[in-house]
N, C-alpha and C positions, 0 to 999 in steps of 0.2 A: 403583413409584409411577406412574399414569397420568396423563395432561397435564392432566388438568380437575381434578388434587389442589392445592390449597393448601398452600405448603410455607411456615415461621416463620421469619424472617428473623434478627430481638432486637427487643427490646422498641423500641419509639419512642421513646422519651426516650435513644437509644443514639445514635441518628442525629444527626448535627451539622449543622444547616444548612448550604446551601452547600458541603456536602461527601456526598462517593459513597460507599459501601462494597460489596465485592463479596459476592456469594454466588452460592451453587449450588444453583438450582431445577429441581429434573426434569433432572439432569443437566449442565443449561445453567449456564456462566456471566454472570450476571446484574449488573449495576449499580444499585445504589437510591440515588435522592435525595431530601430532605424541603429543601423550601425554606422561606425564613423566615417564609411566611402559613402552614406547616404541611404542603402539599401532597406528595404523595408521588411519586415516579415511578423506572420499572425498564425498564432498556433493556436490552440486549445487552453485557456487556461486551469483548468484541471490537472492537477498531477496524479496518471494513473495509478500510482505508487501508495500516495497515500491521503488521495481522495478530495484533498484541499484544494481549493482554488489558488492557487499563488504563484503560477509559472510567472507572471507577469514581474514578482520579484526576485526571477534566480538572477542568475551570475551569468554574464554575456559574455564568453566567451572564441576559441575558435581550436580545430584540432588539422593545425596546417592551414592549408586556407577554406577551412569549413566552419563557417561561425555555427557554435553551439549554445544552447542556453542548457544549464545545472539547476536542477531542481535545487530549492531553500531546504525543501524536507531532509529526502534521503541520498542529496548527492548525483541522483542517475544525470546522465548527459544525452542530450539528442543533437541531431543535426537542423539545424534549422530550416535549409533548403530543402530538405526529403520529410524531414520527422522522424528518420530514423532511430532507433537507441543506440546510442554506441556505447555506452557502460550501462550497462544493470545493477550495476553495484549489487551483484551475487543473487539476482533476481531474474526471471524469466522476461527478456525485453518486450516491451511494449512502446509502438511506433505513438506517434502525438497525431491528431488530425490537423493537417495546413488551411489556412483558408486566403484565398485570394485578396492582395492587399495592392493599391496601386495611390497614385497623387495626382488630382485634379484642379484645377486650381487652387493650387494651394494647400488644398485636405486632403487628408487619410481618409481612403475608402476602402471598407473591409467586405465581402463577399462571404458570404455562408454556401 
């Protein structure tokens, strides 16, 4: 599968607000969130922190109107829209990689 494929996640109506699920696109472990205006978003599921694959289960968040997801591990915060780090929780920040997430009839399609 080459990295400009769109790979199908499940259906939309599968994804729980406020909550992550993982998958694996183009190889990559992936995180997806629909937040509760519907929006969709796909990070990295690896926590640079500490090395786990679990972004998928942090805490959905938002810092104003910036929805974040909080690492399970050690707490760090990212922006969801950018992958920014916005706390390091006393750590040197590390950004998350984004990956292109969009809905087609009906499915979650994720982009590597």
């Amino acid at each position: 599968m080459s990295a400009t494929s769109w790979t199908t996640v499940c259906p939309v109506e599968r994804l729980v607000p406020e909550r992550g699920v993982p998958a694996l696109v183009d190889g990559t472990q992936v995180a997806v969130f629909r937040l509760t205006d519907d929006r969709l978003f796909a990070v990295q599921q690896r926590d640079p922190y500490s090395g786990a694959n679990v972004l998928s289960r942090g805490i959905v968040g938002s810092r104003g109107e910036t929805p974040t997801i909080t690492s399970p591990m050690y707490k760090q915060v990212w922006d969801l829209t950018t992958g920014e780090c916005l706390d390091p929780s006393g750590k040197e920040p590390e950004a998350l990689r984004r990956f292109e997430v969009t809905v087609e009839d009906g499915l979650v399609l994720v982009r590597a």
